[in-house]
C-alpha positions as a Markdown table, in Angstrom:
| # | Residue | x | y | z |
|---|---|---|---|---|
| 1 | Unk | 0.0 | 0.0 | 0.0 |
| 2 | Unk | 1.3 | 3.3 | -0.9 |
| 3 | Unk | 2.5 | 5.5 | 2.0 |
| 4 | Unk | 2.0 | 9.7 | 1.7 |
| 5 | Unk | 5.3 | 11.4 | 2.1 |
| 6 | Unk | 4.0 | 14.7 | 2.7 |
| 7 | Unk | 1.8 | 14.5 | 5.8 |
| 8 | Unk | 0.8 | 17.4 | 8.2 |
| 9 | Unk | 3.3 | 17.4 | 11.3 |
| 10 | Unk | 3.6 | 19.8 | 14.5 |
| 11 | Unk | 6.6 | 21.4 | 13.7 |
| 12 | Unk | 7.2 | 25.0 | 13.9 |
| 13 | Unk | 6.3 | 26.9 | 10.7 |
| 14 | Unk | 8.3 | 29.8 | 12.5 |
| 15 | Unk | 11.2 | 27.6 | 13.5 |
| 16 | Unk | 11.2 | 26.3 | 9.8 |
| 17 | Unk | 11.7 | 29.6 | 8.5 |
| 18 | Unk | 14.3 | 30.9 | 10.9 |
| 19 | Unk | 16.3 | 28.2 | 9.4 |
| 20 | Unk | 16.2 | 29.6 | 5.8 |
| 21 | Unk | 20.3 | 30.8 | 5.4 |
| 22 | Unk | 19.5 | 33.3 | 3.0 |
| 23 | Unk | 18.2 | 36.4 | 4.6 |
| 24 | Unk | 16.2 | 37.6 | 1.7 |
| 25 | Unk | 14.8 | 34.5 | 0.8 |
| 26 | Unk | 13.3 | 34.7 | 5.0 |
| 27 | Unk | 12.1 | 37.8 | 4.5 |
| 28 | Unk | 10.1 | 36.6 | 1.7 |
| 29 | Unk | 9.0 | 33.9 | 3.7 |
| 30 | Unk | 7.4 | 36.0 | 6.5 |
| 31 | Unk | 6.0 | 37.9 | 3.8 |
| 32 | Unk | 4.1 | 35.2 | 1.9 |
| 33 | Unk | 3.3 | 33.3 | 5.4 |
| 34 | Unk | 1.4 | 37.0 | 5.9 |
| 35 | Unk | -0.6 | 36.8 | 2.4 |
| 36 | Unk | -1.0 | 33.2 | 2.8 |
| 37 | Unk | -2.7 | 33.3 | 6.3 |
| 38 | Unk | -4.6 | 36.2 | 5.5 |
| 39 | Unk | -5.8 | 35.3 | 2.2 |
| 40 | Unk | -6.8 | 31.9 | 2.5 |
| 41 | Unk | -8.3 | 32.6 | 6.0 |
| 42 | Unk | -6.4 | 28.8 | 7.5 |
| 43 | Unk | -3.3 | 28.8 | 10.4 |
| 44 | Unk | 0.1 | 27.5 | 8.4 |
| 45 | Unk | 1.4 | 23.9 | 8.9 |
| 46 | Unk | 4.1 | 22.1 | 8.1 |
| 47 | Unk | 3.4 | 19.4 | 5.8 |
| 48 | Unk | 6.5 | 17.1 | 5.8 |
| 49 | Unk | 9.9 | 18.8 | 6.4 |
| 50 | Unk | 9.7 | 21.4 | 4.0 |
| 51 | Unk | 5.9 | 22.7 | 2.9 |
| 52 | Unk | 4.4 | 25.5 | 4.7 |
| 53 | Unk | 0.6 | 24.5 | 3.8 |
| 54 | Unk | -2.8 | 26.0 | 4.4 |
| 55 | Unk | -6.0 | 24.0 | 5.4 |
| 56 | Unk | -6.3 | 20.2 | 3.8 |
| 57 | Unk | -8.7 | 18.3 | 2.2 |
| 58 | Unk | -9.0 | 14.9 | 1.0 |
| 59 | Unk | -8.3 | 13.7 | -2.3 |
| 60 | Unk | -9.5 | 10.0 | -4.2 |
| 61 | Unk | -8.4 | 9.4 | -8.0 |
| 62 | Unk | -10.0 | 7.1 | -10.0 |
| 63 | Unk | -7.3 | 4.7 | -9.4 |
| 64 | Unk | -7.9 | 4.5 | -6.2 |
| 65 | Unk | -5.1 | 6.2 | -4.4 |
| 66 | Unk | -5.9 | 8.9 | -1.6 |
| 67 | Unk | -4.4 | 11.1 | 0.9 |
| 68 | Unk | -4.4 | 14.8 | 2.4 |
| 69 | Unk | -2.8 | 17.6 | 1.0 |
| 70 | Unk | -2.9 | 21.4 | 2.1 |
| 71 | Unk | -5.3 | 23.7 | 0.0 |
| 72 | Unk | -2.4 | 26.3 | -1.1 |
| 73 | Unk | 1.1 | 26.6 | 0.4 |
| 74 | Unk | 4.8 | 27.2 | -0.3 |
| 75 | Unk | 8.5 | 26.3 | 0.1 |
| 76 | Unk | 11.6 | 28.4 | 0.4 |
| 77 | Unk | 13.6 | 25.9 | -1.3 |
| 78 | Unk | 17.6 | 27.4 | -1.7 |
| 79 | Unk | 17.2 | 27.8 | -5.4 |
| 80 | Unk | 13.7 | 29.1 | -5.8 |
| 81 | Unk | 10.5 | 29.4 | -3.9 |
| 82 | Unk | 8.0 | 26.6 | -4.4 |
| 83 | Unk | 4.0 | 27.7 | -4.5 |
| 84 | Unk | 1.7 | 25.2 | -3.8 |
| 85 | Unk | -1.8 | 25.4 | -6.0 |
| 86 | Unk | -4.2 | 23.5 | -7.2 |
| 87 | Unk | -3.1 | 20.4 | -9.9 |
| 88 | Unk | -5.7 | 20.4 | -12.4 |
| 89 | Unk | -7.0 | 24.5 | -12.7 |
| 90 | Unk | -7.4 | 25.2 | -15.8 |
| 91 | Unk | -8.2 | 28.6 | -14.7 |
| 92 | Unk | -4.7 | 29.3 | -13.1 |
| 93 | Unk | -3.0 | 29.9 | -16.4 |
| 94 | Unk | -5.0 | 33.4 | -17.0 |
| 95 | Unk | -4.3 | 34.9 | -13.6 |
| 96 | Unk | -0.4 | 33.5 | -13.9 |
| 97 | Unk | -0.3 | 35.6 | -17.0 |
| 98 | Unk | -0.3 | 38.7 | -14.8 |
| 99 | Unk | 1.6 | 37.4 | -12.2 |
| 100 | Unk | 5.3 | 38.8 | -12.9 |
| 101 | Unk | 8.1 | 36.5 | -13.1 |
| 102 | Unk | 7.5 | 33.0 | -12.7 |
| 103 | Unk | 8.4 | 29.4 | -13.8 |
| 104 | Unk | 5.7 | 26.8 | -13.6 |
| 105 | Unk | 6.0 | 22.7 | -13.6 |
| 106 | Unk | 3.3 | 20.2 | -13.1 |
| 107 | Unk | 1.5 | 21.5 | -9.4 |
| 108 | Unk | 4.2 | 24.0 | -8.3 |
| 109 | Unk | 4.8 | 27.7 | -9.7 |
| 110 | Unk | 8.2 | 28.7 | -8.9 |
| 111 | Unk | 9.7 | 32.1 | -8.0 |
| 112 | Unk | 13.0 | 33.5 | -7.3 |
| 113 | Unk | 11.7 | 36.7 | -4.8 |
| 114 | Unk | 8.1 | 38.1 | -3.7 |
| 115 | Unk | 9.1 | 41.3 | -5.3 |
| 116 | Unk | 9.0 | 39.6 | -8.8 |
| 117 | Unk | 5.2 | 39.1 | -8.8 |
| 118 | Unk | 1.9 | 41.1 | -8.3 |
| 119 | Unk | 0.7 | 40.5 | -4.6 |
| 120 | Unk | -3.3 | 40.9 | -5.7 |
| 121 | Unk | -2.6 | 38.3 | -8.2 |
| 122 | Unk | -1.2 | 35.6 | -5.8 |
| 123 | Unk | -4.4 | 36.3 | -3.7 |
| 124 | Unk | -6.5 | 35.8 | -6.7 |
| 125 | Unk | -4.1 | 32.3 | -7.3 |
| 126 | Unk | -4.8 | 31.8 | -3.4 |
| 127 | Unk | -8.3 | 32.2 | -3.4 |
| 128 | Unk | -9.1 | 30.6 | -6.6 |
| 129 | Unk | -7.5 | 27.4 | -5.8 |
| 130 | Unk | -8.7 | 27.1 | -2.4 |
| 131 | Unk | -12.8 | 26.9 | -4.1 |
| 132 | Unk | -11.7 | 24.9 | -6.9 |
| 133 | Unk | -10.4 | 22.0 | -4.6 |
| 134 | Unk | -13.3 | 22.8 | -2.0 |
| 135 | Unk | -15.5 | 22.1 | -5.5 |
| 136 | Unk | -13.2 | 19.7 | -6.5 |
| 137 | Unk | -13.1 | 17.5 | -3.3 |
| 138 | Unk | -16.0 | 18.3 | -0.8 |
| 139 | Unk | -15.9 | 17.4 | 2.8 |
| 140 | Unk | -17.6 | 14.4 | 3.1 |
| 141 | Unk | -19.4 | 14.4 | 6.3 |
């Protein structure tokens, strides 16, 4: 049986950051841990050693595999800052079109400083993905 890597844990978000070497990078942490909070409305958790998530649901693919995942979150990784959004938006590539500068793979969008992108926009990218998984995967009671 397949075992989820990234699981919610109690470690410190703050602690987490603090141990970011690069002082910038830090800064930019407490900076999108602000927008993150505020905007999606859900305390930050770790998820795993590295992810700074927000809220959870539960997913179930076809296939059958299922787990937990936070709505939204990001990493400061050493190269470039991970965010966290919805796989499978097909909404998210308009509002990343505005977004500033950016890389994108498969679930992550990945920047190199806050200052790079448009604040309001990463809201909308907040907001947006947090109802599309809430659609997506309701809470099943």
């Amino acid at each position: 049986m397949y075992e989820q890597k990234t699981k919610e844990t109690e470690n410190s978000v703050i602690e987490f950051i603090e141990q970011v070497d690069n002082p910038k990078k830090r800064e930019d942490a407490y900076r999108l841990l602000d927008i993150f909070t505020e905007t999606s409305g859900f305390p930050a958790k770790m998820w795993g050693p590295s992810i700074i998530g927000f809220g959870s649901y539960h997913y179930r693919y076809a296939s059958g595999h299922e787990g937990d995942a936070p709505y939204v979150g990001f990493s400061p990784r050493k190269a470039k800052i991970s965010l966290y959004f919805a796989p499978g938006d097909e909404h998210r590539e308009e509002l990343l079109a505005s977004f500033g500068k950016y890389t994108a793979g498969k679930g992550c969008v990945y920047i190199n400083k806050v200052a790079d992108i448009d604040e309001v926009v990463l809201k909308q990218l907040i907001r947006q993905s947090i109802d599309f998984l809430q659609r997506t995967y309701p809470v099943q009671e």
